[in-house]
C-alpha positions as a printed NumPy array, in Angstrom:
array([[ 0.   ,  0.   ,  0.   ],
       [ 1.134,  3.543, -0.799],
       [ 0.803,  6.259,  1.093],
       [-1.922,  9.21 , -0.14 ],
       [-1.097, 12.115,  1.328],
       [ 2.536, 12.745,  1.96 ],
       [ 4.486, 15.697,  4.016],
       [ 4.684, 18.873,  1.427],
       [ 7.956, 18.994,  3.575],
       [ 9.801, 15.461,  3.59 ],
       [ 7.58 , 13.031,  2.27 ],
       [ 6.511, 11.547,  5.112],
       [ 3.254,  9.794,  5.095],
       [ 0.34 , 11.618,  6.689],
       [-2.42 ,  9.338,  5.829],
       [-2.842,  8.456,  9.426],
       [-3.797, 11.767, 11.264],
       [-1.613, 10.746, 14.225],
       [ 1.348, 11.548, 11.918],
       [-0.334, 15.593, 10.845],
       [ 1.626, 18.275, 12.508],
       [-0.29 , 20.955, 14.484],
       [-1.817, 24.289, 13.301],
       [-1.906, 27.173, 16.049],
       [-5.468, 26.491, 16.999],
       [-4.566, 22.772, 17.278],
       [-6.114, 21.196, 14.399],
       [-4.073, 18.965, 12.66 ],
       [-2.377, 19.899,  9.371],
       [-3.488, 18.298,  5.952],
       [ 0.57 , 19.524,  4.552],
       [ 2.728, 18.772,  6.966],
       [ 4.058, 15.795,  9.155],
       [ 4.465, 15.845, 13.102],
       [ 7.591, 15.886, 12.462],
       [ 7.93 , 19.114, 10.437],
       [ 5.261, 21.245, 11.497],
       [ 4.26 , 22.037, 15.073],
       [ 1.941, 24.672, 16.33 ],
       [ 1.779, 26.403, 12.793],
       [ 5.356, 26.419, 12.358],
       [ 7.958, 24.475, 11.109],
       [ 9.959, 22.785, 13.727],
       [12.96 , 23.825, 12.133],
       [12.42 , 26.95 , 10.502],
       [16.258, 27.193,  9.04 ],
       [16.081, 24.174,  7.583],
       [17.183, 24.025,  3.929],
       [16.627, 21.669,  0.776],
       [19.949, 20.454,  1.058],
       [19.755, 19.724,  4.759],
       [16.16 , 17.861,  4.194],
       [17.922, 15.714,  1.566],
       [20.486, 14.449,  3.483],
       [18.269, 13.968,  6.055],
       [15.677, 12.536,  4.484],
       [18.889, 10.171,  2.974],
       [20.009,  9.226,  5.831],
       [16.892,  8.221,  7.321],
       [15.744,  5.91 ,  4.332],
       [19.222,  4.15 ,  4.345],
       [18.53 ,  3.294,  8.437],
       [15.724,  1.847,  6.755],
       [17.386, -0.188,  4.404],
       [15.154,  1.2  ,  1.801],
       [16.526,  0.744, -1.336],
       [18.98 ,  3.127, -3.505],
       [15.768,  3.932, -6.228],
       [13.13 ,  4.539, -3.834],
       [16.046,  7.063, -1.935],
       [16.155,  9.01 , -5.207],
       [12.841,  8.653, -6.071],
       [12.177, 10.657, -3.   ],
       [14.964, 12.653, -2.857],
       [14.203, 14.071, -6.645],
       [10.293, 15.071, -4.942],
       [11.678, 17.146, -2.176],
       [12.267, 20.008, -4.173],
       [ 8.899, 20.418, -6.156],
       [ 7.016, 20.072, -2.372],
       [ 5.103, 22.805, -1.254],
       [ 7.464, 24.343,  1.68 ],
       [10.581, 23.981, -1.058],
       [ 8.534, 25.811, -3.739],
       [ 7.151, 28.864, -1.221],
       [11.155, 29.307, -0.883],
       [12.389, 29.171, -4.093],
       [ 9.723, 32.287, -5.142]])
């Protein structure tokens, strides 16, 4: 099974609205994960595209996901919403 509805910041699945960050009135998110986006704000609010990818990297290979699935998502990152807000 795939996942639906991924993080607009790192991919990570949000199907399951445990994993939906916070807005500020508490409500979960529908863009970003738990991870990413607490409160109505990024958890990280530095972070950069190059920093996500080797994070998101990194992650996926403690996963022992494989190397085209890891550049599968790694070539997303950019066009996701939070990349393309900066890149304007």
């Amino acid at each position: 099974m795939t996942a639906e509805k991924l993080c607009q910041s790192c991919t990570y699945p949000i199907d399951n609205i445990e994993d939906r960050g916070t807005e500020k009135d508490g409500s979960k998110s529908n863009l970003y994960c738990k991870y990413c986006y607490q409160n109505g704000e990024f958890t990280d609010p530095d972070m950069t595209l190059q920093r996500m990818i080797g994070i998101a990297t990194s992650e996926m290979k403690k996963q022992h996901l494989s190397k085209e699935l890891i550049s599968q998502t790694t070539d997303m990152l950019p066009g996701l919403l939070r990349w393309k807000v900066k890149s304007t």
